[in-house]
PDB file of N, CA, C and O in Angstrom, chain B, residues numbered from 101:
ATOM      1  N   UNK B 101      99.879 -61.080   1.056  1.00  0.00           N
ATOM      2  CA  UNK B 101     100.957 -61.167   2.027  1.00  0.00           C
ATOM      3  C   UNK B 101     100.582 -62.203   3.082  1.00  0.00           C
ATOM      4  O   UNK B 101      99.359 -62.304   3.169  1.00  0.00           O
ATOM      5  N   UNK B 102     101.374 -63.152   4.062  1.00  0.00           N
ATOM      6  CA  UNK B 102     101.125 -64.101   4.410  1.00  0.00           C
ATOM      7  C   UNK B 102     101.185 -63.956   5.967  1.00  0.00           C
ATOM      8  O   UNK B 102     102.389 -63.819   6.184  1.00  0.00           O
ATOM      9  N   UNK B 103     100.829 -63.933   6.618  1.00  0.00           N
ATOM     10  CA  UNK B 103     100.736 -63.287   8.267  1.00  0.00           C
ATOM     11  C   UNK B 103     100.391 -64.419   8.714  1.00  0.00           C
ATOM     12  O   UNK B 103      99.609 -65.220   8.201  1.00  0.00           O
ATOM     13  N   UNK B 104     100.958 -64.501   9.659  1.00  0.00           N
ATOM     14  CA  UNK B 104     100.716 -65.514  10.971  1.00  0.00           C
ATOM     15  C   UNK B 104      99.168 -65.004  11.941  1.00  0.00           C
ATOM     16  O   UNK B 104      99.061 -63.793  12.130  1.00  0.00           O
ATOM     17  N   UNK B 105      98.426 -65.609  12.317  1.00  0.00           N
ATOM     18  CA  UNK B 105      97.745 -65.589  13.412  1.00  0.00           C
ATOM     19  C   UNK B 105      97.670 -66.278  14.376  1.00  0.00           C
ATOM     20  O   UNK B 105      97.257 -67.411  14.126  1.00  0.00           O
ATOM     21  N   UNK B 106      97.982 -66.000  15.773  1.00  0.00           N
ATOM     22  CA  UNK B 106      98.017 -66.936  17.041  1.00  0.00           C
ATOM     23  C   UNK B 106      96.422 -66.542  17.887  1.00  0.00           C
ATOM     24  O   UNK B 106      95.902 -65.552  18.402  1.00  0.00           O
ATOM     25  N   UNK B 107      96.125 -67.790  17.677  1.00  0.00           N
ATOM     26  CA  UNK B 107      94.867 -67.222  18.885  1.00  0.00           C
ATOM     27  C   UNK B 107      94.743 -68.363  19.831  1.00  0.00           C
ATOM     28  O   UNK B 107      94.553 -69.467  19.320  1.00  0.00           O
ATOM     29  N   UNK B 108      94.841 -68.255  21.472  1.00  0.00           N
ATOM     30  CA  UNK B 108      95.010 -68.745  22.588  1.00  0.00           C
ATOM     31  C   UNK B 108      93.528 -68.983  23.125  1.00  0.00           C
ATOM     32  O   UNK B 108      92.935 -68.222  23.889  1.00  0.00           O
ATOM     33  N   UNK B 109      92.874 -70.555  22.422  1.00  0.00           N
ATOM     34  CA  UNK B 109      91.382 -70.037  23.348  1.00  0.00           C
ATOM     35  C   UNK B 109      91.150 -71.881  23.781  1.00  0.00           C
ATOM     36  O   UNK B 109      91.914 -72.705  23.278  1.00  0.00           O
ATOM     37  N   UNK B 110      90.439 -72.157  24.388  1.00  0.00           N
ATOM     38  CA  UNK B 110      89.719 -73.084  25.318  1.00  0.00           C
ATOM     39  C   UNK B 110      88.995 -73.879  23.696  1.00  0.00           C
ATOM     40  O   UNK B 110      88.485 -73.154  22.842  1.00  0.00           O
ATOM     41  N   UNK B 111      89.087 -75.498  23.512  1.00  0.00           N
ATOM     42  CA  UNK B 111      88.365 -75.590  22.356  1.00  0.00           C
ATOM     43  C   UNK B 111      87.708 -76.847  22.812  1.00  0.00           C
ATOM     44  O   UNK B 111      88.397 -77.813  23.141  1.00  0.00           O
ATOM     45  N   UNK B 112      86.117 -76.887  22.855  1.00  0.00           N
ATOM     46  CA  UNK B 112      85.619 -78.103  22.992  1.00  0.00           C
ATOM     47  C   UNK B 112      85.737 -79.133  22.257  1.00  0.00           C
ATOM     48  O   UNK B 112      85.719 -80.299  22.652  1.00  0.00           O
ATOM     49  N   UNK B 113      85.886 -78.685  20.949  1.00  0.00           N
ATOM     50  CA  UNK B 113      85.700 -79.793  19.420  1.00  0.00           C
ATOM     51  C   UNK B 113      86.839 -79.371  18.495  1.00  0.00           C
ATOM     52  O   UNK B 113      86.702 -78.693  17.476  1.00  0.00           O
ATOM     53  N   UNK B 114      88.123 -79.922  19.044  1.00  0.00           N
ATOM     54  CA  UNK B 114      89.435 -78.813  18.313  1.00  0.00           C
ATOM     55  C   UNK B 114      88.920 -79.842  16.868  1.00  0.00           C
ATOM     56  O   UNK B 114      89.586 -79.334  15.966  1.00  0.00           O
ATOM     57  N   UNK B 115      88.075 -81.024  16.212  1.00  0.00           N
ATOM     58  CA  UNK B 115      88.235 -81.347  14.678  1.00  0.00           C
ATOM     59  C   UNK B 115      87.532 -80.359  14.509  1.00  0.00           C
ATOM     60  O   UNK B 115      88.080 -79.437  13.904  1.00  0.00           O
ATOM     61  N   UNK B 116      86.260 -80.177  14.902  1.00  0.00           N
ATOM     62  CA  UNK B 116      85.282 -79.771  14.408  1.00  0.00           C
ATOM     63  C   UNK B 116      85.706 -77.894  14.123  1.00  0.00           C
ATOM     64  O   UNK B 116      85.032 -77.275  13.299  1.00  0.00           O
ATOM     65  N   UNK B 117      86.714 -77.265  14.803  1.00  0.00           N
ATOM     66  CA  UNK B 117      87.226 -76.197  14.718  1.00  0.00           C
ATOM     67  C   UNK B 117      88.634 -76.108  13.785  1.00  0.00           C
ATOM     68  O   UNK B 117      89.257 -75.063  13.600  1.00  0.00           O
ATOM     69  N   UNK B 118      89.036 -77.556  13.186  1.00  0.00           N
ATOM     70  CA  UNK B 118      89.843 -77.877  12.205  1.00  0.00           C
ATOM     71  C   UNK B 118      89.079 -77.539  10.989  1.00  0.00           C
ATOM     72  O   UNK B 118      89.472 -76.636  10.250  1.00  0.00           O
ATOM     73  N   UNK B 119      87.989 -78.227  10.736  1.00  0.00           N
ATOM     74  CA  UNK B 119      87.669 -78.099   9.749  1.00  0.00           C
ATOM     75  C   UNK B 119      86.690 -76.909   9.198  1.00  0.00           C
ATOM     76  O   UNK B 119      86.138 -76.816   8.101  1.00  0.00           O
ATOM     77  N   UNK B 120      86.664 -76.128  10.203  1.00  0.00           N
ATOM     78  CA  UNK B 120      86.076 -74.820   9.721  1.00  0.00           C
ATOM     79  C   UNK B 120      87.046 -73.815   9.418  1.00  0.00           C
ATOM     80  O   UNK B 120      86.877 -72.980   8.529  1.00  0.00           O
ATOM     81  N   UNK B 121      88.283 -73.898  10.303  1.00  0.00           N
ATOM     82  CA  UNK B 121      89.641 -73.140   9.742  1.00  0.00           C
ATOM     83  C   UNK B 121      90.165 -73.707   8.234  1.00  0.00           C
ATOM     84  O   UNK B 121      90.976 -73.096   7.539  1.00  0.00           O
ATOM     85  N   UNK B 122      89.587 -74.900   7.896  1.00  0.00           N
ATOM     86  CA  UNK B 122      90.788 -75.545   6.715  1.00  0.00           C
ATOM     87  C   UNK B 122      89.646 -74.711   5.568  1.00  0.00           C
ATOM     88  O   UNK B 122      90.159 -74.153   4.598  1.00  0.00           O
ATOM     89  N   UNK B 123      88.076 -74.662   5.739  1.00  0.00           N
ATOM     90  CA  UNK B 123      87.643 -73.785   4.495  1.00  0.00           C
ATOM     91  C   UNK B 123      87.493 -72.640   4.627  1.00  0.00           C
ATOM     92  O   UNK B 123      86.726 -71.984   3.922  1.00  0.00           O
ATOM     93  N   UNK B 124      88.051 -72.265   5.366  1.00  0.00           N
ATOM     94  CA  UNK B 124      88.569 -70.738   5.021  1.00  0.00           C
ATOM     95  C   UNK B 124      89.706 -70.399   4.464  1.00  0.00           C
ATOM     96  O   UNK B 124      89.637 -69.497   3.628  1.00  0.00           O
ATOM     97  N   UNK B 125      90.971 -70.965   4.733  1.00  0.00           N
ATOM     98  CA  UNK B 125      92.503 -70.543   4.825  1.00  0.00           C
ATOM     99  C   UNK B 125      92.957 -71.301   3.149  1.00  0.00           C
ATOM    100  O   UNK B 125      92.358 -72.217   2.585  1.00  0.00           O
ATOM    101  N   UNK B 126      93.806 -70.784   2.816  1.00  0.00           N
ATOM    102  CA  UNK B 126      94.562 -70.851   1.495  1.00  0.00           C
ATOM    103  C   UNK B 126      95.069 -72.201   1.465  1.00  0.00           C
ATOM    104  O   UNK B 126      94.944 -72.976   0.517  1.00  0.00           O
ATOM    105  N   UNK B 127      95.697 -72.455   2.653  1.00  0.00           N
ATOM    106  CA  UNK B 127      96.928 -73.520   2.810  1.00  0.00           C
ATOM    107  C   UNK B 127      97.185 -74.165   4.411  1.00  0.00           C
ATOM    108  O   UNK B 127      96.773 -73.585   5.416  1.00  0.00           O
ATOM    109  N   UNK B 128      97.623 -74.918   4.428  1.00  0.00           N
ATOM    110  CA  UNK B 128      98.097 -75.083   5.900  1.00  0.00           C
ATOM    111  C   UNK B 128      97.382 -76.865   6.372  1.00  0.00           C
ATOM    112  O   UNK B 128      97.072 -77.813   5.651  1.00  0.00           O
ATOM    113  N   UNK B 129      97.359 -76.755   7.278  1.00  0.00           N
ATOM    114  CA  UNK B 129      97.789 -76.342   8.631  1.00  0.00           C
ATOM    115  C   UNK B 129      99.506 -76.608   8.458  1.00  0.00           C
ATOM    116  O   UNK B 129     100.128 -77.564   7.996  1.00  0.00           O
ATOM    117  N   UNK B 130     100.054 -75.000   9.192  1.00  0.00           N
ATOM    118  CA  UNK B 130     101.795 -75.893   9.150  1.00  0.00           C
ATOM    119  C   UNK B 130     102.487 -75.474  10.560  1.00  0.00           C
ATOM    120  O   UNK B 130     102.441 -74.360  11.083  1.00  0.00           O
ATOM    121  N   UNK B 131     103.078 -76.525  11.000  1.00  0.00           N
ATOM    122  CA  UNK B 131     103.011 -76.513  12.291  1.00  0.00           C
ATOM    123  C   UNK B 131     105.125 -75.645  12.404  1.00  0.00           C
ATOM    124  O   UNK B 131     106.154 -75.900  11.779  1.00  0.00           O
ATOM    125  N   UNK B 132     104.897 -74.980  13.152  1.00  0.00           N
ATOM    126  CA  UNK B 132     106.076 -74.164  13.550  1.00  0.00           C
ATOM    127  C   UNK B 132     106.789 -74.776  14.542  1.00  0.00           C
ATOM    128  O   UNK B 132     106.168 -74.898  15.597  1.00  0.00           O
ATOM    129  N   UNK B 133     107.964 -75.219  14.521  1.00  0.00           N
ATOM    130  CA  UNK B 133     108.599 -75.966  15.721  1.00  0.00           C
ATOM    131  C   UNK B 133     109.495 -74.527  16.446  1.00  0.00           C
ATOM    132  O   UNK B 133     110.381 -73.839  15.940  1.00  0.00           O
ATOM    133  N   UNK B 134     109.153 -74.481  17.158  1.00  0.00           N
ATOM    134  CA  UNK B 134     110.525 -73.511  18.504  1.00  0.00           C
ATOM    135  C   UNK B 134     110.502 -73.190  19.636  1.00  0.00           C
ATOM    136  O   UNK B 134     109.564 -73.327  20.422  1.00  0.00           O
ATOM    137  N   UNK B 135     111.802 -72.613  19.876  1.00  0.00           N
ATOM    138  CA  UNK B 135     111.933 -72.412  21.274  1.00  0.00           C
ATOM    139  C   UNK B 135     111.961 -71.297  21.920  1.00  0.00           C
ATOM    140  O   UNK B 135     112.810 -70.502  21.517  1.00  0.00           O
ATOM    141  N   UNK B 136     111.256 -70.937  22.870  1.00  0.00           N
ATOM    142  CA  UNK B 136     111.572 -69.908  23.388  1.00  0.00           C
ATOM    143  C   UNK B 136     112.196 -69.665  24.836  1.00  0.00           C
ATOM    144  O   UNK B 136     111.709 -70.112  25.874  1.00  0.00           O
ATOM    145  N   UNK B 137     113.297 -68.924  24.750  1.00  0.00           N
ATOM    146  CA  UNK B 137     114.136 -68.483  26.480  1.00  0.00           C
ATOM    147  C   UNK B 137     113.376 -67.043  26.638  1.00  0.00           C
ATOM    148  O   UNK B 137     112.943 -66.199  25.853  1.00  0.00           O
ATOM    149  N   UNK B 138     113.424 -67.168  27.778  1.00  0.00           N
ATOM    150  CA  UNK B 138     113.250 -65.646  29.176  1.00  0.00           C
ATOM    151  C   UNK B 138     114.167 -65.217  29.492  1.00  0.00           C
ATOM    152  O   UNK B 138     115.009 -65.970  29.981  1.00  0.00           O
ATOM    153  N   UNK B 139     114.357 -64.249  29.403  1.00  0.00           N
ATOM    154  CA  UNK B 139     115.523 -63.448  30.326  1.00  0.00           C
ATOM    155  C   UNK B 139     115.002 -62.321  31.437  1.00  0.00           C
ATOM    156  O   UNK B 139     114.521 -61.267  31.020  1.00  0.00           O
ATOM    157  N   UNK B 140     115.116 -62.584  32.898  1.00  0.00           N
ATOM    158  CA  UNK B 140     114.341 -61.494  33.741  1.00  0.00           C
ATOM    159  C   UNK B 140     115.205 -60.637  33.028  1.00  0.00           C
ATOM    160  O   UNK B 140     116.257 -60.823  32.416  1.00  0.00           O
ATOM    161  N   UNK B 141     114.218 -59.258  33.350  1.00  0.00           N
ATOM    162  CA  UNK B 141     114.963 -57.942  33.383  1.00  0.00           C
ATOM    163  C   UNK B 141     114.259 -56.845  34.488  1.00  0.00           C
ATOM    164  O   UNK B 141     113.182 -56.917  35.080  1.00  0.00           O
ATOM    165  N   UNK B 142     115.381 -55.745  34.517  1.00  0.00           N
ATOM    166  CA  UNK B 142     114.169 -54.812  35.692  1.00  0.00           C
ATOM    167  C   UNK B 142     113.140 -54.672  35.567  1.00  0.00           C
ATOM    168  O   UNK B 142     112.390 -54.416  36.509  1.00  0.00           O
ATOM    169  N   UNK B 143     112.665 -54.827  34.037  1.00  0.00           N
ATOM    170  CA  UNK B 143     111.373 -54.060  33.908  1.00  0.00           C
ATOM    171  C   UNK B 143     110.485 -55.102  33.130  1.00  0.00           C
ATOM    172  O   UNK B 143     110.318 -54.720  31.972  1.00  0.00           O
ATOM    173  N   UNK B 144     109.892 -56.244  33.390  1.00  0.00           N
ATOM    174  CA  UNK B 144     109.432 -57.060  32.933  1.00  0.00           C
ATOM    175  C   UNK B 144     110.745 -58.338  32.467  1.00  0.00           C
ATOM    176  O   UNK B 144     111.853 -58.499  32.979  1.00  0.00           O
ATOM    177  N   UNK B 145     109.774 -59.461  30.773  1.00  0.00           N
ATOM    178  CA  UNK B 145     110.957 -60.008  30.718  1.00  0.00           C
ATOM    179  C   UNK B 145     111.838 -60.008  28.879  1.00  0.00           C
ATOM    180  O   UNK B 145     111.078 -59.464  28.077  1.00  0.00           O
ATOM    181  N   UNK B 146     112.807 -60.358  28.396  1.00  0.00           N
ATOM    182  CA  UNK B 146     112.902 -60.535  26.779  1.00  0.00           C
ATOM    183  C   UNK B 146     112.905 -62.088  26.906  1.00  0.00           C
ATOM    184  O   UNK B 146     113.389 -62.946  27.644  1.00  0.00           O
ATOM    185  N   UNK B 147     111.978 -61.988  25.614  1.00  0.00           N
ATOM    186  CA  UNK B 147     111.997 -63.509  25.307  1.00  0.00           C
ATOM    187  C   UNK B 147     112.725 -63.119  23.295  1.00  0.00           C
ATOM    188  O   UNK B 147     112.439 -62.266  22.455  1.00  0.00           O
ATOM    189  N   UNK B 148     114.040 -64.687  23.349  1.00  0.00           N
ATOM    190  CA  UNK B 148     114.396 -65.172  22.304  1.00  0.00           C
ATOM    191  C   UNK B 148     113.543 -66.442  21.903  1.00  0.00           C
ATOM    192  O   UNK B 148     113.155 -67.431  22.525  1.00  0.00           O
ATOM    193  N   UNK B 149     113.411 -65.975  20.542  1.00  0.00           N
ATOM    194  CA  UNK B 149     112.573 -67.098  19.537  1.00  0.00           C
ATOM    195  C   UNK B 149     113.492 -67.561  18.843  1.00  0.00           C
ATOM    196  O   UNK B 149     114.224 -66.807  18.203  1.00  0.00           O
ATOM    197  N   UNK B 150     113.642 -68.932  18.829  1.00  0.00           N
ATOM    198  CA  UNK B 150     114.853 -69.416  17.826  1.00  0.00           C
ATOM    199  C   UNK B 150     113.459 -70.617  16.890  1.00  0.00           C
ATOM    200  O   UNK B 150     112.826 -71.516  17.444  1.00  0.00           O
ATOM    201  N   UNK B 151     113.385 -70.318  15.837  1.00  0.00           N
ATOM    202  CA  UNK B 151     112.624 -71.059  15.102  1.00  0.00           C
ATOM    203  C   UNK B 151     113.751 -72.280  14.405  1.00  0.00           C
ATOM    204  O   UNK B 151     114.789 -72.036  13.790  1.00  0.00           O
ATOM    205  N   UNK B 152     113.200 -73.548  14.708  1.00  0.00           N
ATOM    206  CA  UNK B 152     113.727 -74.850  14.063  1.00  0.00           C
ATOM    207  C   UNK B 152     114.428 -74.951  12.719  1.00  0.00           C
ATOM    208  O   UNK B 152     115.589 -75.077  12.330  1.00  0.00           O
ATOM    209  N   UNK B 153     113.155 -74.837  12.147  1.00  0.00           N
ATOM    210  CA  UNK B 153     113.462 -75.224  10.444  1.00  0.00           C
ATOM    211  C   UNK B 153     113.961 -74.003   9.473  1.00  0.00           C
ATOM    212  O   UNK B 153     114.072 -74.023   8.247  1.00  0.00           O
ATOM    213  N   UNK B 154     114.264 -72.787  10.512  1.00  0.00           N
ATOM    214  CA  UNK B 154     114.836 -71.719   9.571  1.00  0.00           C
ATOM    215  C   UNK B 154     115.847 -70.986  10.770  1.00  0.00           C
ATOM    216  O   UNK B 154     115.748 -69.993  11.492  1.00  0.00           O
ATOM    217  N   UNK B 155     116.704 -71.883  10.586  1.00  0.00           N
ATOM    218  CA  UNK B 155     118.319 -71.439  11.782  1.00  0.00           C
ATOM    219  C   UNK B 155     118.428 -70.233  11.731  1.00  0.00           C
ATOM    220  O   UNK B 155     119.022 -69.836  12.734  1.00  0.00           O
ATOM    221  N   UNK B 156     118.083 -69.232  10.893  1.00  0.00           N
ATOM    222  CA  UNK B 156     118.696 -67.985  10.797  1.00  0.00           C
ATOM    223  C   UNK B 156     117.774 -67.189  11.110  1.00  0.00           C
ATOM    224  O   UNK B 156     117.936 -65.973  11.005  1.00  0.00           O
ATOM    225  N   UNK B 157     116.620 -67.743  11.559  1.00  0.00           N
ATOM    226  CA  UNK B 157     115.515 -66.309  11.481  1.00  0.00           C
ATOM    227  C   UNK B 157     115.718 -66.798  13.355  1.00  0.00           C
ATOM    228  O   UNK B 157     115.961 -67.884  13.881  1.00  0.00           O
ATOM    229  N   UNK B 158     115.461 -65.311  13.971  1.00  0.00           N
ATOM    230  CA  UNK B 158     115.421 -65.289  15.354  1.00  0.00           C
ATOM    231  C   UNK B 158     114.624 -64.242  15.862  1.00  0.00           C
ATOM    232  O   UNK B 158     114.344 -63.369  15.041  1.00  0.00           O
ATOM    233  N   UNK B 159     114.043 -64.063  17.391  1.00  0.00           N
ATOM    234  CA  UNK B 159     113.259 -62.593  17.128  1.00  0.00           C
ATOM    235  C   UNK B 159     113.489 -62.237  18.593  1.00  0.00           C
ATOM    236  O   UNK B 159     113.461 -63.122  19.448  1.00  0.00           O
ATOM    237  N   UNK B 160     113.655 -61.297  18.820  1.00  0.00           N
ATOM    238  CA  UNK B 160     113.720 -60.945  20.310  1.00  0.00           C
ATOM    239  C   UNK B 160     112.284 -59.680  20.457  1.00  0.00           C
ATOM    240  O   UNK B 160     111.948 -58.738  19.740  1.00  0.00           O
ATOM    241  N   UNK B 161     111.694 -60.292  21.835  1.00  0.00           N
ATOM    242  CA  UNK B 161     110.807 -59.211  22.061  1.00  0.00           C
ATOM    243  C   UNK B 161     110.659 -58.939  23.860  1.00  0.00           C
ATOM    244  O   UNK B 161     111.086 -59.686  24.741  1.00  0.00           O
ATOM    245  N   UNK B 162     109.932 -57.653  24.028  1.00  0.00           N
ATOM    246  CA  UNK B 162     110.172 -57.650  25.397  1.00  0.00           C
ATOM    247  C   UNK B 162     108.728 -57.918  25.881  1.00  0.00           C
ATOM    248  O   UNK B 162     107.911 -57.179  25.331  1.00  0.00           O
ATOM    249  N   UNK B 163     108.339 -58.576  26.553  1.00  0.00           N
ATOM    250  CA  UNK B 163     107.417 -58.698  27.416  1.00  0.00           C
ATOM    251  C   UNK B 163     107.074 -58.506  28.964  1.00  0.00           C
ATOM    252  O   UNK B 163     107.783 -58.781  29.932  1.00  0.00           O
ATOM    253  N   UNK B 164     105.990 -58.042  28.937  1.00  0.00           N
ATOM    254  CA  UNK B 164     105.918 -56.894  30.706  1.00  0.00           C
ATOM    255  C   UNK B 164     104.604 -57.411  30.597  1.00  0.00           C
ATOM    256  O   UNK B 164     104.223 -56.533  29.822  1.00  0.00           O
ATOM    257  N   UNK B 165     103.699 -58.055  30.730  1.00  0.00           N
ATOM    258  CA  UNK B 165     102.914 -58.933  30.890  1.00  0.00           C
ATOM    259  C   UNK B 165     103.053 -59.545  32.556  1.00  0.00           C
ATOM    260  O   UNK B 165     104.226 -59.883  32.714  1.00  0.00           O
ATOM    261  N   UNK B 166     102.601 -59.680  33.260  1.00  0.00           N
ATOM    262  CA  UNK B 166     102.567 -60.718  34.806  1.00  0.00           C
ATOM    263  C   UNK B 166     102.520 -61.785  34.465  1.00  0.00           C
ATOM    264  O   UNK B 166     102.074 -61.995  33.337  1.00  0.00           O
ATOM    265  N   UNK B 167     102.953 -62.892  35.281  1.00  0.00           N
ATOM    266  CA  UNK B 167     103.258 -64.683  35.032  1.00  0.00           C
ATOM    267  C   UNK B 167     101.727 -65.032  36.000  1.00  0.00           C
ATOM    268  O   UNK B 167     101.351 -64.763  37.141  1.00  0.00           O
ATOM    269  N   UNK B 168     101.225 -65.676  34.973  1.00  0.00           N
ATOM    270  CA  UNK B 168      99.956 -66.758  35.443  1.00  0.00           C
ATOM    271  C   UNK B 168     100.348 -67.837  35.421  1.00  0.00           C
ATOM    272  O   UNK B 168     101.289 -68.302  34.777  1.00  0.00           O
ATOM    273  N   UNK B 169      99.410 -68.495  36.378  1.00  0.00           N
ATOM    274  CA  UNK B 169      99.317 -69.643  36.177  1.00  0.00           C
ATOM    275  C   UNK B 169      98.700 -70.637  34.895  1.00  0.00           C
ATOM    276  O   UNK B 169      97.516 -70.341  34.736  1.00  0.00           O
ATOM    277  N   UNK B 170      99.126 -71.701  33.953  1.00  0.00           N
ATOM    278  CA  UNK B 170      98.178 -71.610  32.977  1.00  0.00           C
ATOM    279  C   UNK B 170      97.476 -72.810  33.144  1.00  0.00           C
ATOM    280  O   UNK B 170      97.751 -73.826  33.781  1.00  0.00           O
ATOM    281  N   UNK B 171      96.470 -72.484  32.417  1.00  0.00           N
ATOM    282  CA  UNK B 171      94.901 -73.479  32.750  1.00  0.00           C
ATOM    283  C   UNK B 171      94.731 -75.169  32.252  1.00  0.00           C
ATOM    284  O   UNK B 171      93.689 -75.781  32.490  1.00  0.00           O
TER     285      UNK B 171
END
């Protein structure tokens, strides 16, 4: 089964961390184009995912997370 993984980290040597992901993984690298909107709400916020290259797939999720600043 084919699962996505997102991981958010700081990379000194993003080839050198290319090419240790490419001998591990089946396939790839494939890059995902989209967009995402916020919507405040009382209780945190929903974010819509509208993905590019597949018009029909969309995802709504709620997020309650605090807004940082990013690095």
């Amino acid at each position: 089964m084919a699962r996505n993984v997102k991981i958010k980290a700081r990379v000194a040597d993003l080839d050198r961390l290319s090419k240790i992901a490419a001998s591990i993984s089946d396939a790839g690298p494939t890059e995902i184009f989209q967009d995402d909107t916020f919507f405040a709400c009382p209780q945190g916020r929903l974010k819509l995912r509208v993905f590019h290259l597949m018009r029909r797939r969309t995802s709504i999720c709620s997020a309650s997370k605090t807004d940082a600043a990013s690095a």
